[in-house]
C-alpha positions in Angstrom: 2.8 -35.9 -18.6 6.4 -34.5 -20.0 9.3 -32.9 -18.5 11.9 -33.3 -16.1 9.2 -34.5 -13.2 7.9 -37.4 -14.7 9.0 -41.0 -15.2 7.1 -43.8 -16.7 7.8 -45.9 -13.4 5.3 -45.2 -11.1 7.9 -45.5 -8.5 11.0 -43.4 -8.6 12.8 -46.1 -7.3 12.3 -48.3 -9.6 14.1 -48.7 -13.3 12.8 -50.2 -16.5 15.3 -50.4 -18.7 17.9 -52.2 -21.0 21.5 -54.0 -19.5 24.4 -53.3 -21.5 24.2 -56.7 -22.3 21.0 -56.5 -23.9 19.5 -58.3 -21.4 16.0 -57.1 -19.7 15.9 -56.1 -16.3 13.9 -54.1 -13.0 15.6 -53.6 -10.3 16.0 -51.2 -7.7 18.6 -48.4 -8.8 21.8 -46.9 -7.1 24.2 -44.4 -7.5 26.2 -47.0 -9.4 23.7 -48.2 -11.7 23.4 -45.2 -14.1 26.7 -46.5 -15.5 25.0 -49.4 -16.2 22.2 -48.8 -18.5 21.8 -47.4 -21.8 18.9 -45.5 -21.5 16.8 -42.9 -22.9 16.7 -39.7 -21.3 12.9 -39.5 -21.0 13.7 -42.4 -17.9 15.8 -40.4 -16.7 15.3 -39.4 -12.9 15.8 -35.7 -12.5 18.0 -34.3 -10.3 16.1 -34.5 -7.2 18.3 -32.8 -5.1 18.6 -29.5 -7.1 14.9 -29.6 -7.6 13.8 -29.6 -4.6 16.0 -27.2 -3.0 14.3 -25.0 -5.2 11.3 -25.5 -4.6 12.0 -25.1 -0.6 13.7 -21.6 -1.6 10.7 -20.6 -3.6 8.9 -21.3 -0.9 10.9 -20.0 1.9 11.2 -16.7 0.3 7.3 -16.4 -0.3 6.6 -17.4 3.5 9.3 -14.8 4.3 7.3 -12.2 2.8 4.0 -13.2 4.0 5.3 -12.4 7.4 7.1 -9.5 6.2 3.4 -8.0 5.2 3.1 -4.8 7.0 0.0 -4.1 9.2 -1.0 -0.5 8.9 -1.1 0.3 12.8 -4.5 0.9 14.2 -6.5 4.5 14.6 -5.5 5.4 18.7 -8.5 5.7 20.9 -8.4 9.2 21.9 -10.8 12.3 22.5 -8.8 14.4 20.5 -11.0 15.2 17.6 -9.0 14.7 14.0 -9.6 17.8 11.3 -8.5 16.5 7.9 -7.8 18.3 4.9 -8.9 16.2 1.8 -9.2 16.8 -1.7 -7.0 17.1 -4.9 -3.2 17.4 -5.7 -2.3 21.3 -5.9 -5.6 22.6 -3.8 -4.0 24.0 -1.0 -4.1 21.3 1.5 -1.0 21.7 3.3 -1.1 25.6 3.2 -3.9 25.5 5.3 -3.0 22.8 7.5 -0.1 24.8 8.9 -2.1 27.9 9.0 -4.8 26.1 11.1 -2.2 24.6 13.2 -0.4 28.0 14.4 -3.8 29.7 14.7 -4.9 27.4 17.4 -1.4 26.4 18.1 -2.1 22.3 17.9 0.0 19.6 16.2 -0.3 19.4 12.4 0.2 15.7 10.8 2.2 15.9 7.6 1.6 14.2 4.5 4.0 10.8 4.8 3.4 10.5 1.2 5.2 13.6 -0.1 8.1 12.3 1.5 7.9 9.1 0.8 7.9 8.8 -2.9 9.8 12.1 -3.5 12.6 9.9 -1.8 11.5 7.3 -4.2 11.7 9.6 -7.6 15.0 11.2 -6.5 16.6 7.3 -5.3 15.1 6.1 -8.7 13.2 8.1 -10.6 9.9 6.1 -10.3 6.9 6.9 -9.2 4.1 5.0 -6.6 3.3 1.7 -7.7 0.2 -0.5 -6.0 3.2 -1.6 -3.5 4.1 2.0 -1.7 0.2 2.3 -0.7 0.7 0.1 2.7 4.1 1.4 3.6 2.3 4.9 2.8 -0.6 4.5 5.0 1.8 2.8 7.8 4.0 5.4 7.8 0.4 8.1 7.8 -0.8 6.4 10.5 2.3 6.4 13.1 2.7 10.5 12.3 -1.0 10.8 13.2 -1.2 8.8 16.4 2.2 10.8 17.5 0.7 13.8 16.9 -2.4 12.4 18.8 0.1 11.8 22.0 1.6 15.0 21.4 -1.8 16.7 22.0 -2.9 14.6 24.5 0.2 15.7 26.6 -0.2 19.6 25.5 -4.0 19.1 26.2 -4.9 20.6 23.1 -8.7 19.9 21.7 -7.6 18.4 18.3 -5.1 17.9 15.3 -5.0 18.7 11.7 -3.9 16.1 9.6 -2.8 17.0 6.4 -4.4 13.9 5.0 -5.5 11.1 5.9 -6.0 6.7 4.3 -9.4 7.5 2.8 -7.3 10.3 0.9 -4.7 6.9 -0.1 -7.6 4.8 -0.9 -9.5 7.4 -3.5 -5.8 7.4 -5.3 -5.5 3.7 -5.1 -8.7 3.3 -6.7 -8.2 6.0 -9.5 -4.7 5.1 -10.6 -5.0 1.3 -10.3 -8.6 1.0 -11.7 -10.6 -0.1 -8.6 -8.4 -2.2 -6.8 -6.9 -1.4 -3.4 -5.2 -3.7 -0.9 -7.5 -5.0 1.6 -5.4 -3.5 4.7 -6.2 -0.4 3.5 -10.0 -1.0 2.9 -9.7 -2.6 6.6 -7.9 0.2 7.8 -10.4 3.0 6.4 -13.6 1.0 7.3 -12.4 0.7 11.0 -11.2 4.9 11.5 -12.9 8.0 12.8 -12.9 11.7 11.8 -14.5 14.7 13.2 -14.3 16.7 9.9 -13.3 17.0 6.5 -12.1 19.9 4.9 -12.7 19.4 1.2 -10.6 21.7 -0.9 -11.6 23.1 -4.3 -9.9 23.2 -7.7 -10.7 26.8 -7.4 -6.7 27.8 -7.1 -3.7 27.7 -9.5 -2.5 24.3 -10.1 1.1 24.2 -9.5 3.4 21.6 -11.1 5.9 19.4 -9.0 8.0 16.0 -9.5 5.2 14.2 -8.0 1.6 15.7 -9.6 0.6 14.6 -12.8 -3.1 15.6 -13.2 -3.2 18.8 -14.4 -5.9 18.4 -17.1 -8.2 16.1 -14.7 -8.5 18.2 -11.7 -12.6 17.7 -11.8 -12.8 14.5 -12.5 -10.2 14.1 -9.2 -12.4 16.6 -7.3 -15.6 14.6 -7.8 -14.0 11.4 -6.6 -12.9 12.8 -3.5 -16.2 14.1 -2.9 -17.5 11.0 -3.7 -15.8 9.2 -1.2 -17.1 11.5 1.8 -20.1 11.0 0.7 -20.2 7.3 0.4 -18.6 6.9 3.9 -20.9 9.0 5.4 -18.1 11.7 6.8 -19.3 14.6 8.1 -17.4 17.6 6.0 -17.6 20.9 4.3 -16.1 22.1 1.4 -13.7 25.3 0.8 -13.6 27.5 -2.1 -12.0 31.1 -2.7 -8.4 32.7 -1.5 -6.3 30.9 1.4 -8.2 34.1 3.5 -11.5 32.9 2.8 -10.6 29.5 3.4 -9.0 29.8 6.9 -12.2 31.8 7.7 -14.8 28.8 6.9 -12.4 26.0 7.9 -12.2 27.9 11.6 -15.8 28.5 11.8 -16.6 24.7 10.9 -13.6 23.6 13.5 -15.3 25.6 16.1 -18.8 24.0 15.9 -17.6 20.9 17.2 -16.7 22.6 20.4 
């Protein structure tokens, strides 16, 4: 073993070496006995001091932000039924959202995303990186369950949600092949919706600072679909103008009443 942690002592206190003298000798060293020997720098006792203090502050700071690791807050238990609208970048999601919301005149949750790294891109110029998906879904999470209080106080009979973490998770595993922090995976496992609106591809795609898909709006589309279908969610899926839209997504929305 090499480097500035070893010493071919087995005890750090102790000191093989040569006496200016020439004479042999072991002893146990002092501060005042370095000026002593002639020795070569392979004995040498490393600056323990230094070295340890950095390993405490290596430490420290990891510990630090192990319980700085956000928990994405839970789903509020609630009989308001949750509509989500899910599906692809540039599909129409949050047009509808708002037109459901002033046609039955309930809270609408907004996607935390779009605001979150349009911040980002304009602060730096760079886009979501596997970090932002936890601070995304706990900042999804608090707008929903306000907006779940909000109806509860207006008695309303549900919210739309512009989106929702199984939306955060299918993006996670696209863009990062597969992987996807376990809170989320937690998070998603442990919530409940009362319907999914799945939008189609079947509209213009518009560009913005934050899409980037144009050319893989299918592939995007199937993996959303995908993901309703492996979780078992109970959804239909929209097609045609924003007219023909609003009509199917009410007529679904009022089934569950």
């Amino acid at each position: 073993m090499t480097g500035p942690w070893c010493c071919r002592s087995r005890q750090w206190s102790i000191f093989h070496g040569d006496v200016v003298d020439g004479t042999k000798e072991t002893r146990e060293l002092d501060s005042l006995d370095f000026g002593r020997f002639n020795h070569h720098s392979a004995l040498c006792l490393p600056r323990l001091g230094d070295a340890l203090a950095t390993v405490f502050n290596f430490y420290d700071t990891c510990l630090s932000r192990i319980l700085r690791m956000e928990k994405i807050p839970s789903q509020k238990r609630t009989t308001v039924k949750r509509i989500v609208l899910f599906g692809p970048e540039s599909t129409g999601k949050t047009t509808l959202a708002k037109q459901l919301s002033e046609k039955y005149e309930v809270p609408w949750v907004a996607e935390y995303a779009r605001e979150y790294l349009q911040e980002k891109w304009d602060r730096s110029r760079t886009i979501c990186q596997p970090e932002d998906l936890v601070p995304i879904a706990v900042g999804q999470m608090k707008l929903e369950n306000e907006a779940i209080i909000q109806a509860e106080n207006d008695q309303k009979q549900f919210i739309v949600c512009d989106t929702d973490l199984l939306e955060t998770l299918v993006y996670s595993e696209v863009y990062y092949n597969g992987w996807a922090d376990q809170r989320l995976l937690d998070a998603v496992s442990s919530q409940n919706y009362d319907l999914y609106l799945l939008t189609g591809i079947d509209v213009p795609w518009v560009a913005d600072d934050l899409r980037d898909k144009p050319h893989e709006r299918e592939k995007m589309y199937e993996a959303f679909r995908a993901a309703l279908d492996a979780n078992d969610c109970n959804y239909i899926s929209l097609q045609g103008n924003q007219i023909t839209r609003l009509e199917s997504a009410s007529t679904a929305i009022e089934t569950l009443f």
